[in-house]
ROGU-395326 format. One record per residue: y negated, z negated, x negated of N, C-alpha, C in turn; residue in one letter. Coordinates in steps of 0.02 Angstrom, whole numbers. Layout:
% residues N
(site (Y, Z, X), (Y, Z, X), (Y, Z, X), 'a'),
...
This chain:
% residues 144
(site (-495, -1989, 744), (-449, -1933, 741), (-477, -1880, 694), 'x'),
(site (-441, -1858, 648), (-450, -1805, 604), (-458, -1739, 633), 'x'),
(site (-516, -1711, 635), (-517, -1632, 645), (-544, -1564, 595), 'x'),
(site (-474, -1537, 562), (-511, -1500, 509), (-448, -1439, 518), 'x'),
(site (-471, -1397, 473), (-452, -1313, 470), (-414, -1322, 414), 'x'),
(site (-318, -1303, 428), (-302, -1286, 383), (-301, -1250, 360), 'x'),
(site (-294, -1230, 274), (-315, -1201, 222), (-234, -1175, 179), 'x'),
(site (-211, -1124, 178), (-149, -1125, 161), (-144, -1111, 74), 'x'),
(site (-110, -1127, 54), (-97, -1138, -7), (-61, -1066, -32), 'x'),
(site (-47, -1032, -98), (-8, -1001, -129), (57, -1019, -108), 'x'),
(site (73, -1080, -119), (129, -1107, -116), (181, -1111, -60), 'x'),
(site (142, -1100, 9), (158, -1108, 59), (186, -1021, 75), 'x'),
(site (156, -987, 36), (180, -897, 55), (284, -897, 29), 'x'),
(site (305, -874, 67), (390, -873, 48), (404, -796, 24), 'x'),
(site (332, -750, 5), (365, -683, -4), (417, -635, 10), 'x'),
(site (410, -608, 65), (485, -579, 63), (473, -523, 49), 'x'),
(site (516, -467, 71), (492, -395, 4), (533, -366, 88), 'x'),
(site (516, -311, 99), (508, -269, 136), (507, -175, 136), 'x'),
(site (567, -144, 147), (561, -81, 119), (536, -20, 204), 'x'),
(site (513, 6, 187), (476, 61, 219), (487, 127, 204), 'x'),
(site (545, 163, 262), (539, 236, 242), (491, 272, 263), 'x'),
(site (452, 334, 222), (395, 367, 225), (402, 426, 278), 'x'),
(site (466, 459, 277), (507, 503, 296), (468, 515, 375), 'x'),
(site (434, 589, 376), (410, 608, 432), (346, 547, 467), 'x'),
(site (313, 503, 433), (266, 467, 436), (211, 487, 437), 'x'),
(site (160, 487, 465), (86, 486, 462), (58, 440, 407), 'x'),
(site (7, 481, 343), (-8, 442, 301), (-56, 394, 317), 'x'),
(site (-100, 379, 338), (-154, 314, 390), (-116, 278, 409), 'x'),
(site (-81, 298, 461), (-47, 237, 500), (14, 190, 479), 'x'),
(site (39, 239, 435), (86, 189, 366), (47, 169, 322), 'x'),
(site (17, 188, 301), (-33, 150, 259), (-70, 90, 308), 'x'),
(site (-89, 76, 337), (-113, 21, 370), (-76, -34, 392), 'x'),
(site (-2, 4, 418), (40, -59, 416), (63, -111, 341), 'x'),
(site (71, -58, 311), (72, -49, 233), (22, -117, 206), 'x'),
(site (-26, -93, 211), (-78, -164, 184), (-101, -216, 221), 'x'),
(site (-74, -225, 307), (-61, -278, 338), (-18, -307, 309), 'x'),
(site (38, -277, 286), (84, -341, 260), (73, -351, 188), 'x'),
(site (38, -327, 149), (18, -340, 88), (-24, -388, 97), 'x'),
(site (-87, -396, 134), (-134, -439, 143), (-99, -508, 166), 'x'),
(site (-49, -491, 219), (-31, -562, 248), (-59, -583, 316), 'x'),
(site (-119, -537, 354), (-107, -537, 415), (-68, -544, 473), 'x'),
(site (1, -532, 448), (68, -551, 501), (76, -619, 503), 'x'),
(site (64, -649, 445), (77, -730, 437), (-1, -757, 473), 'x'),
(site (56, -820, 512), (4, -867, 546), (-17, -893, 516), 'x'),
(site (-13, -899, 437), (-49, -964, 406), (-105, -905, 362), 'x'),
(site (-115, -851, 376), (-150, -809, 363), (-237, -844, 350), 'x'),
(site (-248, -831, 270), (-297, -860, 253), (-336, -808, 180), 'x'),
(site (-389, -786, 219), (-422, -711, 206), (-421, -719, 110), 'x'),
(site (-437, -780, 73), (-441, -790, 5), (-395, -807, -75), 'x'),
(site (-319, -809, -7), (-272, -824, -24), (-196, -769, -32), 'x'),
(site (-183, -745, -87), (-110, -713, -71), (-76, -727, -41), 'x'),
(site (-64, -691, 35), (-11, -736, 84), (56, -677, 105), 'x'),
(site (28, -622, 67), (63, -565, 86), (133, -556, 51), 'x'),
(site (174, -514, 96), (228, -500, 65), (232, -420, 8), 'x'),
(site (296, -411, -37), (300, -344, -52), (307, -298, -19), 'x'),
(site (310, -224, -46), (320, -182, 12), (362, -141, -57), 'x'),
(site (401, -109, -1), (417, -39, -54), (419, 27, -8), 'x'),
(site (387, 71, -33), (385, 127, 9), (441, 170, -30), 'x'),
(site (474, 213, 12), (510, 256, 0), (508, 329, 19), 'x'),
(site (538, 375, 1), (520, 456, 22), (457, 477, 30), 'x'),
(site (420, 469, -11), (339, 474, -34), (335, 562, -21), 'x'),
(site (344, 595, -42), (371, 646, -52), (364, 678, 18), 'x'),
(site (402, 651, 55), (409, 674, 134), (361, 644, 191), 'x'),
(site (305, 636, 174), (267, 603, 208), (197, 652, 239), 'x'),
(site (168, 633, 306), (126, 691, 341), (57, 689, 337), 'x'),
(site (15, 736, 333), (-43, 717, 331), (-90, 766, 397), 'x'),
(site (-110, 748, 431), (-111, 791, 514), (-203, 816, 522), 'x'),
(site (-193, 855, 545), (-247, 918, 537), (-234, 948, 476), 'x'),
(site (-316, 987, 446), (-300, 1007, 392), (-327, 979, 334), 'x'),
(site (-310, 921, 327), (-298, 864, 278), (-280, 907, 196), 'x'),
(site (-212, 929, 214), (-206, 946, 142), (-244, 988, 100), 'x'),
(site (-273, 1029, 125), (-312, 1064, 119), (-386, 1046, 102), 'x'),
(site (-399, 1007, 159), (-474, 977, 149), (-499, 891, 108), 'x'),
(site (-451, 893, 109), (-430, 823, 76), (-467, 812, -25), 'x'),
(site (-487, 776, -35), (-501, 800, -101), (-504, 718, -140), 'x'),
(site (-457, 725, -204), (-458, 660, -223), (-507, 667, -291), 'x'),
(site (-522, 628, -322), (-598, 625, -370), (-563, 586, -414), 'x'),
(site (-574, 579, -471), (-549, 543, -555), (-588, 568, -589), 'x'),
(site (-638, 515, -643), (-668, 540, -692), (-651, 523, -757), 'x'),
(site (-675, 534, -820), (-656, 544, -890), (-707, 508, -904), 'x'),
(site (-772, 493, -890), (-824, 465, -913), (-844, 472, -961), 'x'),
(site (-846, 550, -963), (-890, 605, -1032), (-927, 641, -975), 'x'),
(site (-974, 668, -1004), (-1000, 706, -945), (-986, 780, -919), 'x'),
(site (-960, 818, -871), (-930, 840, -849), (-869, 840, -828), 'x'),
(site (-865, 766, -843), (-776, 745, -846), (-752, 725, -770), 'x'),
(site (-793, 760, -711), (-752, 750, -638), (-703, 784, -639), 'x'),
(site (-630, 766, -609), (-596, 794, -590), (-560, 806, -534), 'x'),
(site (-542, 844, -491), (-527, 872, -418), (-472, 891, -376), 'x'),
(site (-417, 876, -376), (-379, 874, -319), (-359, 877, -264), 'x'),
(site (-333, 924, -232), (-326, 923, -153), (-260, 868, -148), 'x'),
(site (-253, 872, -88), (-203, 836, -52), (-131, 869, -74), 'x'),
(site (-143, 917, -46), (-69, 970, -59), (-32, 968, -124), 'x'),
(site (-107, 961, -171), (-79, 985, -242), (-47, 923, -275), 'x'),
(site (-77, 843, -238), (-53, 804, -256), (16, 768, -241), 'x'),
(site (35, 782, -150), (81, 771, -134), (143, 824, -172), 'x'),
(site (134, 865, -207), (165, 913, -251), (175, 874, -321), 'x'),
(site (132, 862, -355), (136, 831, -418), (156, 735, -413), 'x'),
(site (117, 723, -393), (149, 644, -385), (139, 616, -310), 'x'),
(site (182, 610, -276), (162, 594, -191), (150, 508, -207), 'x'),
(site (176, 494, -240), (162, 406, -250), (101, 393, -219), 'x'),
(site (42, 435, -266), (-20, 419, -284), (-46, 426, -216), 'x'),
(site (-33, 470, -172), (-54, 480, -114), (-35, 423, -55), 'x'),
(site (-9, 395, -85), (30, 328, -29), (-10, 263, -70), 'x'),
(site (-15, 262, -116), (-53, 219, -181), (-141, 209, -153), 'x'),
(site (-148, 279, -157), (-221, 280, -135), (-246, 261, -68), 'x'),
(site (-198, 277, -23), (-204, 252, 38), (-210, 165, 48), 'x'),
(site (-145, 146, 23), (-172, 92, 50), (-237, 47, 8), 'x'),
(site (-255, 69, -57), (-268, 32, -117), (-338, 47, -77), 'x'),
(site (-369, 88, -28), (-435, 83, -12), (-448, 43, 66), 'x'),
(site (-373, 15, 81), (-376, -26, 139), (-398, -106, 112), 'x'),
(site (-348, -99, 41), (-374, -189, 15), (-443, -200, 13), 'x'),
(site (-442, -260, -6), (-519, -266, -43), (-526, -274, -93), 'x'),
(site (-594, -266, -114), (-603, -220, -178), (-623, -282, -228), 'x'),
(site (-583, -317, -239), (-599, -384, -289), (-517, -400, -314), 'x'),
(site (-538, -437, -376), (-477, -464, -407), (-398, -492, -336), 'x'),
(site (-413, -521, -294), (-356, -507, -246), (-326, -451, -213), 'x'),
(site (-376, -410, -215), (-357, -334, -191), (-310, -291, -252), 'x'),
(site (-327, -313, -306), (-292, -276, -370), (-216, -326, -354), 'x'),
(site (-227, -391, -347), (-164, -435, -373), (-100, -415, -300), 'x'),
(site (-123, -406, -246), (-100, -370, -193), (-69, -286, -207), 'x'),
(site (-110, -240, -236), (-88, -192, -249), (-45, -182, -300), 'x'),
(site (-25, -226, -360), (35, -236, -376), (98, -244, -341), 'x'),
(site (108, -286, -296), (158, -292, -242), (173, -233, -211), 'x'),
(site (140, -184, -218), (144, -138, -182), (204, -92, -226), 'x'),
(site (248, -50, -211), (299, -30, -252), (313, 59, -208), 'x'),
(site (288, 113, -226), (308, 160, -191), (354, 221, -246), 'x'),
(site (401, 264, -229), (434, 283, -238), (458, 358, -195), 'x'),
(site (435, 421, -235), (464, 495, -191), (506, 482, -151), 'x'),
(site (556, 467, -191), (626, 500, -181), (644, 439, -130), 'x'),
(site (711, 430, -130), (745, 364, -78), (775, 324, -114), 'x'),
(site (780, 336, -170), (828, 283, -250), (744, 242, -271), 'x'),
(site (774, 169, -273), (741, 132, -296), (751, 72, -335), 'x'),
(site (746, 37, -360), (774, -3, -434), (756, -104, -394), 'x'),
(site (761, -105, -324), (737, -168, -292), (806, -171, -247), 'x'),
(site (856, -182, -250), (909, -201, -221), (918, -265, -215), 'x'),
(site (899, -293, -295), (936, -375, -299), (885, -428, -277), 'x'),
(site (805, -379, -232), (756, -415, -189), (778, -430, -114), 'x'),
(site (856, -396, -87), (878, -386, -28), (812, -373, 27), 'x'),
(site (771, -309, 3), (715, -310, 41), (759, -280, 118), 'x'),
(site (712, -307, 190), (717, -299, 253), (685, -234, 284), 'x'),
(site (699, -203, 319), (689, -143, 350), (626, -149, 378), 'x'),
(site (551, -101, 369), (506, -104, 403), (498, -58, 446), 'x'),
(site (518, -52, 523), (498, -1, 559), (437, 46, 572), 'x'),
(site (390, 84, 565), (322, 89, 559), (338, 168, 627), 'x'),
């Protein structure tokens, strides 16, 4: 009798795409559901080396919470790689200028940090506002 561990294939993932309103959300805890289903943890054939995950699209980026005093204390980092070239960001100032990035960053430090973690964070699709250009994906409602 054969006893071995299956191993799931690319092929075997059916992708489905999945939209997520941000709207009055906690940024952690949407974000975590967020890159459970990017990773592919929901799927039983869940196999840690393999893309098994679905898309996501986040929506109302814009309207999204950040609890204590986060915005404030919060500080995002980007460098130029000249020297003195750090640059500094609060939370506030970013959910002001581009809220994407703040939903972006979140989950992009849940992946892992290797070529599957990048090919995963592509799938990832977030968006301010509530207009989004993924209709003809008939993505499914993610409750969070």
């Amino acid at each position: 009798m054969k006893k071995y561990t299956y191993s799931a294939k690319q092929s075997d993932n059916p992708n489905k795409w999945w939209i997520v309103d941000a709207e009055d959300a906690v940024l952690g805890r949407l974000a975590t559901q967020v890159a459970l289903r990017l990773k592919g943890k929901h799927n039983p054939l869940y196999t840690p080396h393999v893309d098994m995950g679905d898309s996501v699209i986040v929506i109302n980026a814009e309207k999204i919470k950040l609890t204590g005093r986060k915005l404030d204390q919060k500080n995002y980092y980007r460098h130029s790689g000249y020297m003195g070239g750090l640059k500094t960001i609060t939370a506030r100032k970013l959910l002001e200028k581009r809220p994407e990035d703040l939903v972006v960053n979140a989950v992009r430090g849940m992946l892992p940090k290797n070529r599957l973690g990048r090919k995963l964070c592509k799938k990832l699709k977030v968006y301010a506002g509530s207009a989004h250009p993924h209709e003809a994906q008939m993505p499914e409602t993610l409750n969070i």
